[in-house]
ZAMARGU-4260 file (C-alpha; in steps of 0.2 Angstrom, whole numbers, plus 5000, padded with zeros to 4 digits):
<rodrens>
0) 4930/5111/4985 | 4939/5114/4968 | 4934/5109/4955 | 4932/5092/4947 | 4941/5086/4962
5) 4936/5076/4975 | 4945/5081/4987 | 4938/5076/5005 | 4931/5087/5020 | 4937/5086/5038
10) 4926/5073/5047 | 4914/5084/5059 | 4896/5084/5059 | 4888/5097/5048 | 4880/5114/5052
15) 4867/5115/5038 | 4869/5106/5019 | 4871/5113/5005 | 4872/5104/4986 | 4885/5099/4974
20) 4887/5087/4960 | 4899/5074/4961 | 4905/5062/4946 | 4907/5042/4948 | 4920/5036/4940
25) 4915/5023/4927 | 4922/5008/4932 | 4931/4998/4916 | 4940/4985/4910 | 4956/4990/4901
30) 4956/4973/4887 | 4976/4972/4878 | 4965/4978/4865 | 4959/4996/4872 | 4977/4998/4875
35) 4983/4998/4859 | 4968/5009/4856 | 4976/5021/4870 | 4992/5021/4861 | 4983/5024/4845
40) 4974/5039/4854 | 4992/5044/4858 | 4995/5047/4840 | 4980/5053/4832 | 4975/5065/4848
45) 4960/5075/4843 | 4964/5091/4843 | 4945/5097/4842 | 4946/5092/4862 | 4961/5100/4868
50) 4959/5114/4879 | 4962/5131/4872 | 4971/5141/4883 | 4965/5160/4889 | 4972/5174/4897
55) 4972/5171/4914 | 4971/5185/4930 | 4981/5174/4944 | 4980/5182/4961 | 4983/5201/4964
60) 4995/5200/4945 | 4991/5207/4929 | 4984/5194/4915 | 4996/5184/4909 | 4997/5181/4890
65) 4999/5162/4885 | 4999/5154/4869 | 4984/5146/4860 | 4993/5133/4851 | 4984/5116/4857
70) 5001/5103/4857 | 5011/5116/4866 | 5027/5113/4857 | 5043/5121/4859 | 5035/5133/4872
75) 5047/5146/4879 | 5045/5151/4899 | 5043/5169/4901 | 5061/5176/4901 | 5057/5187/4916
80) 5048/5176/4926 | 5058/5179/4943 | 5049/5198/4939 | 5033/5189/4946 | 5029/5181/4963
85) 5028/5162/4965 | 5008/5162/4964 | 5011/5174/4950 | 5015/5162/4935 | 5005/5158/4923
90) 4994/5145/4921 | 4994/5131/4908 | 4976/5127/4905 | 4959/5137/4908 | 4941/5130/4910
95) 4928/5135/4895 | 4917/5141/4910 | 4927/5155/4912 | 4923/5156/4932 | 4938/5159/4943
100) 4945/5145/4954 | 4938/5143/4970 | 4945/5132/4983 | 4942/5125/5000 | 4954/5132/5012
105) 4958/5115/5020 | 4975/5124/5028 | 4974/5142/5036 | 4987/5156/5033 | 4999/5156/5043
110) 4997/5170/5051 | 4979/5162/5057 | 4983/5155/5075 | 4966/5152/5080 | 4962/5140/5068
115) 4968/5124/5060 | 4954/5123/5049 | 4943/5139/5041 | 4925/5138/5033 | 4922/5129/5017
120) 4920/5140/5001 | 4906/5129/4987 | 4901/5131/4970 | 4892/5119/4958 | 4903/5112/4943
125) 4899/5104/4929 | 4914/5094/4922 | 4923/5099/4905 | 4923/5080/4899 | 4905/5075/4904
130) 4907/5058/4892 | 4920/5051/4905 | 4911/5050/4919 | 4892/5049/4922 | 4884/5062/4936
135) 4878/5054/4952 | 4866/5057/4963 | 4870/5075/4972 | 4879/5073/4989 | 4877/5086/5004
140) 4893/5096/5007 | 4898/5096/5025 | 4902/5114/5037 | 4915/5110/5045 | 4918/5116/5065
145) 4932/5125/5068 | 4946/5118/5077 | 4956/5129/5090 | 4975/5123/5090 | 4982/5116/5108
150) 4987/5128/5120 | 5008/5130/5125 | 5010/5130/5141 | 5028/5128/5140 | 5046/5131/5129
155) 5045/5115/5118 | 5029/5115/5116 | 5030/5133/5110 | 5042/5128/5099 | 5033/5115/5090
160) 5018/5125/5087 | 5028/5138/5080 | 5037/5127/5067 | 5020/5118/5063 | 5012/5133/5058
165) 5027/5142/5049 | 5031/5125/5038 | 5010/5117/5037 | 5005/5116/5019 | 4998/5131/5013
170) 4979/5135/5003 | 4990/5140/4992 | 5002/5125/4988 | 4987/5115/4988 | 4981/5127/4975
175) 4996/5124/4964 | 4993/5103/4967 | 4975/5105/4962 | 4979/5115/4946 | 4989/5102/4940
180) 4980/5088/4944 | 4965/5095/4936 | 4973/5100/4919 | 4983/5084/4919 | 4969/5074/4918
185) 4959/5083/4905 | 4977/5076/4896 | 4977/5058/4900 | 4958/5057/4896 | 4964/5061/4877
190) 4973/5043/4880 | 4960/5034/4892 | 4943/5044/4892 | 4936/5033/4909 | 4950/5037/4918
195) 4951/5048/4933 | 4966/5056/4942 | 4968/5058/4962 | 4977/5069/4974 | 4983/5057/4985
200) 4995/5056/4999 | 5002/5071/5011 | 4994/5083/5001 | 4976/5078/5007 | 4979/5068/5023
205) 4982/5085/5034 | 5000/5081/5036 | 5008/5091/5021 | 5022/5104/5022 | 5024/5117/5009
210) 5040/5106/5004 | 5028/5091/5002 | 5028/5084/4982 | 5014/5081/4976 | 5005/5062/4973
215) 4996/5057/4960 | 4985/5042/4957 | 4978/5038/4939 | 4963/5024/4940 | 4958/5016/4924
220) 4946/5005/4932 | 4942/4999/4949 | 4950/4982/4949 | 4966/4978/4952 | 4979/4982/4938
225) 4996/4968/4934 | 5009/4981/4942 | 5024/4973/4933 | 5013/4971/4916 | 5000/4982/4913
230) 5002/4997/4927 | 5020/4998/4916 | 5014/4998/4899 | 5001/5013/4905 | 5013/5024/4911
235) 5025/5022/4898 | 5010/5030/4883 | 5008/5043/4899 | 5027/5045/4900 | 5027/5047/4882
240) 5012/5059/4880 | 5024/5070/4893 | 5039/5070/4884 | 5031/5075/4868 | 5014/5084/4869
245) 5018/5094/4886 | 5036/5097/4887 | 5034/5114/4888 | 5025/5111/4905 | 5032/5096/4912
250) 5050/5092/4914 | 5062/5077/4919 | 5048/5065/4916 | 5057/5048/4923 | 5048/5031/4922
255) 5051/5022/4938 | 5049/5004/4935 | 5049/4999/4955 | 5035/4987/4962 | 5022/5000/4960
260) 5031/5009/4943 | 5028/5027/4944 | 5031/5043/4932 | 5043/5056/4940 | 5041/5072/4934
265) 5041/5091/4939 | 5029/5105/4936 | 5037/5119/4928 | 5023/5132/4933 | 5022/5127/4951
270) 5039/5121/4954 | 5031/5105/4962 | 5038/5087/4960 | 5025/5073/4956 | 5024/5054/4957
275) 5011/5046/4947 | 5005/5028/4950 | 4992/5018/4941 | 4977/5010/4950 | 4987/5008/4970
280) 4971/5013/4975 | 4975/5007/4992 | 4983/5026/4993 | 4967/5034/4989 | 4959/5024/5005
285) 4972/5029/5016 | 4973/5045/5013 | 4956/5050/5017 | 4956/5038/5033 | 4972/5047/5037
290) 4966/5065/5034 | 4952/5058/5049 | 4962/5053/5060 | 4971/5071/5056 | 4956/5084/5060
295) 4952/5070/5074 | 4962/5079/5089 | 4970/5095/5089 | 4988/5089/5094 | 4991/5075/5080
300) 4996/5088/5067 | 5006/5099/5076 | 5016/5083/5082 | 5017/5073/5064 | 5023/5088/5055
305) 5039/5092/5068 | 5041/5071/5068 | 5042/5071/5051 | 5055/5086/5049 | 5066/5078/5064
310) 5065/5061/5055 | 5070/5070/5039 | 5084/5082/5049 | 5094/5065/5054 | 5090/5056/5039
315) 5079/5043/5042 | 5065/5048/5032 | 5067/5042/5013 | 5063/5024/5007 | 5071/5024/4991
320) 5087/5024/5003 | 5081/5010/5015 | 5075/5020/5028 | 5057/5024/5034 | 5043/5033/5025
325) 5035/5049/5028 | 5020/5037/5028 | 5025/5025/5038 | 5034/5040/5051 | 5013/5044/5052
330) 5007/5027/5054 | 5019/5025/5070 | 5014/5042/5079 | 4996/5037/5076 | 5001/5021/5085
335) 5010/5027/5099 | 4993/5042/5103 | 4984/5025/5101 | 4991/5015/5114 | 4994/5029/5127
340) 4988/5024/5145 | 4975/5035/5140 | 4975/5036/5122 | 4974/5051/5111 | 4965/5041/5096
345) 4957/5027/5095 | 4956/5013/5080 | 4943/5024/5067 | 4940/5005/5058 | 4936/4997/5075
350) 4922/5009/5076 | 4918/5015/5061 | 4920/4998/5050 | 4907/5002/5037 | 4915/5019/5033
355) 4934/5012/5033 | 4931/4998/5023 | 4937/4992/5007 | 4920/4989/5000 | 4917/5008/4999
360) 4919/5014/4981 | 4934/5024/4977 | 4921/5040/4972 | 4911/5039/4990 | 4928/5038/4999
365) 4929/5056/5003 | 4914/5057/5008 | 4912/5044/5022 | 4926/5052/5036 | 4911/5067/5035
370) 4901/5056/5048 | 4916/5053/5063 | 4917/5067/5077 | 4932/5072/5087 | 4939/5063/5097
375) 4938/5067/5115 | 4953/5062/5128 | 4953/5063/5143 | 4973/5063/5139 | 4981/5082/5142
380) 5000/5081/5139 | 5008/5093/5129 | 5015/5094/5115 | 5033/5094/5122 | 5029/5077/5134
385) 5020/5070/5117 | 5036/5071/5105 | 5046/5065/5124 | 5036/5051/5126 | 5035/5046/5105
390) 5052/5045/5105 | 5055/5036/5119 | 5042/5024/5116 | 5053/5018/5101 | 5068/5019/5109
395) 5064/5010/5125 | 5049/5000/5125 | 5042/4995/5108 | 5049/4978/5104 | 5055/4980/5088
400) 5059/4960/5086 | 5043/4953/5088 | 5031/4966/5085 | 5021/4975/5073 | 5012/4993/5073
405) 4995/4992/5068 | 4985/5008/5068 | 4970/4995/5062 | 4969/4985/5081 | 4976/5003/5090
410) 4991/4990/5097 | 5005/4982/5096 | 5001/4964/5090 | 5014/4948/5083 | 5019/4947/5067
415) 5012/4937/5056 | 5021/4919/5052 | 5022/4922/5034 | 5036/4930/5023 | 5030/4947/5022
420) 5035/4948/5039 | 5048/4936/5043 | 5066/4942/5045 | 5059/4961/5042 | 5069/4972/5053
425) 5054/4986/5054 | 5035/4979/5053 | 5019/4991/5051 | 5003/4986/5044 | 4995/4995/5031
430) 4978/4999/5037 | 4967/4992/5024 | 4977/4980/5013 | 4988/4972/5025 | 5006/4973/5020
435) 5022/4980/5025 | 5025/5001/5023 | 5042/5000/5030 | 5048/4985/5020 | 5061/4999/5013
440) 5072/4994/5028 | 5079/4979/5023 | 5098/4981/5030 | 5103/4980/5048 | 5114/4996/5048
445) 5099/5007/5042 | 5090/5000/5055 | 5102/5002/5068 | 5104/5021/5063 | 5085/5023/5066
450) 5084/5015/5081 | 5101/5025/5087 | 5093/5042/5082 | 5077/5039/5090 | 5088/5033/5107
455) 5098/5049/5106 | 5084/5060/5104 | 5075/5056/5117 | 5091/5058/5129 | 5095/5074/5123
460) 5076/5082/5122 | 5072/5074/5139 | 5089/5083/5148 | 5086/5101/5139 | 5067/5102/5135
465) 5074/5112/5120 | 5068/5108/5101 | 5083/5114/5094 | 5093/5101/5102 | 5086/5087/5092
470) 5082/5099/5076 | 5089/5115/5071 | 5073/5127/5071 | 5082/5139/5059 | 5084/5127/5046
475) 5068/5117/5048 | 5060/5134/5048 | 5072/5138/5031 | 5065/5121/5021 | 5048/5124/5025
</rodrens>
């Protein structure tokens, strides 16, 4: 995969092995006192450890001249960058290996239809920083088996096909995502040098489009961090260190103080917007289990990605304006292919329990989804009667009242008698920690409008078997 990454591998049974080095992370304590020490390391940064920056070949363009000065301050952007192709700019940091970047092609071209998931590229890596994070033992890397995508046999199922692999999340986007993670954590090491930085979220799980942002999660130790306290004061020296020591690379770097704060903040060279979290680990666990359930069947891809853009088309699908999740959209297709009459996926922690299980360690995650096969229904809708039947099982028969969607027990179960659940107007379980993903919708008009939309959608798709009637293909197609 790339390097100094740890980013996962579909879950099939492998080929052959081969070798590769993988790094624990150092599990610490962050003392009030080693804070003060990370904002003193804010101030005093040593310059002998910055990266020096090299020209770089990117792609088919020529090598791009960059500057060598180590605090990048007052940087200037190439006036004519429009000159050069999206994957053409530059890039800000370069390994003192001097090797090119080599990636795992975890999302085929698009003009690959035969495949949703191509051979695995390897190489070894021995990480820039080797004092923050101690080598452990060597862990095979997995060949992955190829997966053929579903067959259309009919017009809507053509069409969702079509859009899922003109909008899927490129190699190339996740290329752009991995660059930055990597560069940025060589940064926030400067501040705390046990750290480590994950790729979380939509990037990873298989359900990403090329409009996906990009999730990042920083850990500083493997315990749980005081969100409202600690998590806060973190990010602000991480905020800080943006603002100052990178703004020629970052821009509009916002603190966030929510429940779980975050740092907004956009890439200049890959033109990707990020959120940053500290230690909500949960979201490195469930990404991974998410990402299995992804490569488990061939037809649960093709039918989150349209779900996802018809959610976003009819805007139901942004929590910071009370409505559901692209998270939460997931968790409740997963549901509804769980509780078929002859479900298309079953519950991956009721079988697997030892590999989905919070008593994995964060840097042995991605490896244990390596171990689960596909999934073999007996199930053969399409595509078209999936999307049918997922909208009408929201519209029609899912109580919304007195239940809760839980991908953990594959069903429908009560809610819980405790306030996390009371008077909540959308309930689904998070998979491993228990609480509420769509607690975002907490007013009854939202909630109407969601249940409305699904209610139409599933009249009008069900009369004219056309994808167009519930979400414009030219558009969808145009956001990518």
């Amino acid at each position: 995969m790339f390097p100094n990454s740890i980013l996962g591998r579909p879950p099939f049974t492998p080929n052959h092995q081969q070798h590769n080095s993988f790094y624990a992370l150092s599990p610490t304590l962050y003392s009030h006192q080693q804070l003060i020490d990370a904002q003193y390391n804010f101030q005093n940064v040593d310059l002998s450890r910055a990266v020096t920056l090299q020209p770089l070949t990117y792609g088919t363009v020529s090598p791009i001249q960059t500057s060598t000065s180590p605090l990048f301050r007052g940087r200037k952007r190439i006036s004519d960058e429009k000159a050069f192709p999206l994957d053409g700019k530059r890039q800000r940091f370069h390994s003192p290996h001097q090797e090119p970047t080599i990636i795992n092609q975890i999302v085929p071209l698009s003009g690959d239809r035969r495949y949703s998931m191509p051979p695995l590229f390897h190489t070894h890596y021995v990480p820039d920083i080797v004092r923050c994070v101690p080598p452990l033992r060597e862990i095979p890397l997995l060949e992955p088996r190829e997966i053929t995508l579903p067959e259309a046999k009919d017009k809507l199922s053509q069409q969702i096909l079509e859009l899922f692999e003109t909008c899927q999340q490129q190699t190339s986007d996740l290329k752009k995502k991995e660059l930055c993670r990597a560069q940025l954590q060589r940064e926030i090491q400067l501040l705390f040098p046990q750290s480590r930085l994950f790729l979380v979220g939509s990037s990873l799980n298989g359900f990403g489009a090329r409009s996906s942002d990009g999730d990042l999660c920083l850990v500083v130790k493997e315990e749980p961090v005081n969100q409202k306290t600690e998590a806060r004061h973190i990010l602000t020296l991480v905020h800080k260190h943006f603002c100052t020591r990178l703004s020629g690379y970052i821009e509009r770097p916002q603190l966030i103080r929510a429940k779980v704060p975050i740092v907004k903040f956009r890439d200049k060279v890959s033109c990707v917007e990020f959120d940053l979290n500290v230690n909500n680990t949960v979201g490195i666990r469930n990404t991974f289990l998410l990402r299995t359930y992804a490569y488990l069947e061939n037809r649960v891809r093709p039918l989150v990605l349209v779900i996802k853009k018809w959610a976003s088309h009819h805007d139901i699908n942004d929590a910071s304006r009370g409505t559901l999740s692209s998270y939460s959209l997931v968790l409740m297709v997963l549901h509804y292919l769980q509780t078929l009459p002859e479900p298309i996926l079953p519950s991956l922690q009721k079988i697997y329990p030892e590999s989905f299980s919070t008593s994995v360690q964060l840097h042995l995650v991605h490896h244990t989804p390596c171990n689960v096969p596909p999934y073999l229904s007996k199930n053969e809708s399409s595509l078209g009667d999936l999307l049918l039947g997922f909208l009408k099982y929201y519209a029609t028969e899912f109580d919304w009242n007195t239940q809760m969607i839980s991908v953990r027990e594959a069903k429908a179960i009560p809610r819980p008698d405790d306030i996390e659940w009371k008077n909540k107007y959308i309930c689904v379980e998070e998979p491993f920690d228990g609480t509420n993903t769509a607690r975002a919708v907490h007013e009854k008009q939202k909630f109407d409008m969601i249940k409305d939309q699904f209610l139409k959608s599933w009249q009008r798709l069900k009369n004219k078997r056309d994808l167009n009637s519930v979400l414009p293909l030219r558009a969808a197609t145009l956001k990518r």
